[in-house]
N, C-alpha and C positions, 0 to 999 in steps of 0.2 A: 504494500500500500504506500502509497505519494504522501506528500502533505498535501491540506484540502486546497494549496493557492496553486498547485503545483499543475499549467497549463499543460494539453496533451494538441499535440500539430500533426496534422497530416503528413505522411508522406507525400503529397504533391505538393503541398504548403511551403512542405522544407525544400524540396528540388525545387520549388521557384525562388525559393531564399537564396539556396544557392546559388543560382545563375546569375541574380542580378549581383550578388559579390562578385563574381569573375565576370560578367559581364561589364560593369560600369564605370571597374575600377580604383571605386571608393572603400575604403575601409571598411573591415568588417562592423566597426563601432559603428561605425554613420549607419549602413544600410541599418542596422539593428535598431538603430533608434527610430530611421524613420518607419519600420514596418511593425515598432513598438513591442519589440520582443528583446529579451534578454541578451546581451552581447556576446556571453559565454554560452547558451544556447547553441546560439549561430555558429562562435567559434569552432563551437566542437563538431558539429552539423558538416561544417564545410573540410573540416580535419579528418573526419569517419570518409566524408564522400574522394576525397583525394588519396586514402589509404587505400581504400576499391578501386580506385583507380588507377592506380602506384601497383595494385594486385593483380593486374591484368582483367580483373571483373566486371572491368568496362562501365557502360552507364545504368545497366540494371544492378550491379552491386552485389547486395548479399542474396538477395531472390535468384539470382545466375545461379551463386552457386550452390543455394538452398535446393534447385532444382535438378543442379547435378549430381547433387547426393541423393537424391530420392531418386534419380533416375539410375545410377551405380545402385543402389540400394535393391532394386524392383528386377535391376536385370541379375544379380547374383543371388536372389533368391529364385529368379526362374532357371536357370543356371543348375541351383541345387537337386530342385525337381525334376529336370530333364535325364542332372546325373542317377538319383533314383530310378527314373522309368526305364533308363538305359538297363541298369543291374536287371532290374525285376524282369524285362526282358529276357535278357541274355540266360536267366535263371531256369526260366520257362521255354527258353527253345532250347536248351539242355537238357531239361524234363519230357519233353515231348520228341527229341530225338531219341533217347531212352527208351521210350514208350512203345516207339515207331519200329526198335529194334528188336522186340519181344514177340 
């Protein structure tokens, strides 16, 4: 839990915050003031989005690679189950060439 003054900004909120710092050229204090949000907010806001980007994660950020882990995630668990059906497979036309020999 926040304290109760403790405002919450959208994600497109702050990606327009940021732009207009790198856009305009003016400090991070100025724009901050005049879009009436905290300076240190900002600071950090425009520091997180340059780390992503510094990260190769481009302009989607942590959602990239939020998505590439769920996507590694989704394909090594099918992965797992293929390895399974393979065995059980291989188990059963073992069994059944056995069978075929009798």
């Amino acid at each position: 839990m926040g304290s109760k003054y403790t405002k919450r900004y959208s994600d497109e909120y702050k990606r327009d915050a940021i732009d207009v710092v790198r856009s305009s050229g003016r400090t991070v204090t100025e724009v901050a003031r005049e879009l009436g949000i905290s300076s240190e907010s900002l600071r950090g806001w425009v520091k997180k989005a340059r780390a992503a980007q510094d990260n190769g994660s481009g302009p989607g950020g942590v959602r990239a690679a939020d998505d590439r882990d769920e996507e590694l995630k989704r394909l090594r668990k099918l992965t797992a189950e293929q390895a399974k059906t393979i065995e059980i497979l291989k188990k059963a036309t073992a069994f059944f060439v056995k069978e075929s020999d009798r």
